[in-house]
N, C-alpha and C positions, 0 to 999 in steps of 0.2 A: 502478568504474563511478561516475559521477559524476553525480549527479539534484537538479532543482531542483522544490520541491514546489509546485503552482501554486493547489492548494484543498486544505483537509482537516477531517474530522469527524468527532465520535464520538460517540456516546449510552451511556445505561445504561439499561436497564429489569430491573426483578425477573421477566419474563417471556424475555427472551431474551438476558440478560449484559448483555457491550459489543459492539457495533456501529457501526462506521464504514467511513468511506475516506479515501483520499489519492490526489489527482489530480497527478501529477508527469508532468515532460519528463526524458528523459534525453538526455547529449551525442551529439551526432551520429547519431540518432532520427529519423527524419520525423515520427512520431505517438507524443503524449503515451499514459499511463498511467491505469485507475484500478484501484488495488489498494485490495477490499475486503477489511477486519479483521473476527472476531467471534471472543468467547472470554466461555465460561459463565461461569465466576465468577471468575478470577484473571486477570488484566492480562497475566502470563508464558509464556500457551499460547496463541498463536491460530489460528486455521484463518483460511484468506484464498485467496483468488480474485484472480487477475490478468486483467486483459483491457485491449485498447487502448481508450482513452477516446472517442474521436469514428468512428473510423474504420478498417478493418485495415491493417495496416502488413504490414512483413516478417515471415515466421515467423521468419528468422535471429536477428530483432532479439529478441522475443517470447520467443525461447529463453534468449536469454544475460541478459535481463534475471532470468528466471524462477532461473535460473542461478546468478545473483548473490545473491537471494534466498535460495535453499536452501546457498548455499557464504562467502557475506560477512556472517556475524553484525551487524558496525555497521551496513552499508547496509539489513538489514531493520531493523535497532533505530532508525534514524534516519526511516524512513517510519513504524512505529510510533509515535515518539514526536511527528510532528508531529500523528497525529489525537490523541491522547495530552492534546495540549494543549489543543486544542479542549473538552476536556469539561466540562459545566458552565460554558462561555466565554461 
């Protein structure tokens, strides 16, 4: 699956970890993405919430992205790391 990330952000606070998102389009999508990141205290475990960014799209689409996330290691590692960069930016 192949995604172009189009925003992204991430915070720290001693109160709730890290905290961010990544607003990305994927190919051949109608409606872009925001997948939000949050993880206590280690960088390498996060919980995360997908939703479409502006507006609902197809469930089809919705699934195989979700999809791609639970089954393509790099593709989550690569939305990962672009809030990643963000921090303290």
């Amino acid at each position: 699956m192949k995604a172009k990330v189009m925003d992204a952000q991430m915070a720290h606070s001693e109160r709730e970890g890290y905290l961010g998102y990544v607003r990305f389009e994927v190919e051949g999508h109608k409606q872009p993405y925001e997948l939000t990141l949050q993880s206590e205290e280690r960088m390498d475990d996060w919980n995360y919430s997908l939703n479409f960014l502006n507006e609902s799209g197809s469930e089809q689409d919705i699934e195989a992205v979700e999809q791609a996330i639970e089954q393509d290691d790099d593709f989550f590692d690569d939305l990962v790391e672009a809030a990643i960069s963000k921090l303290n930016a």
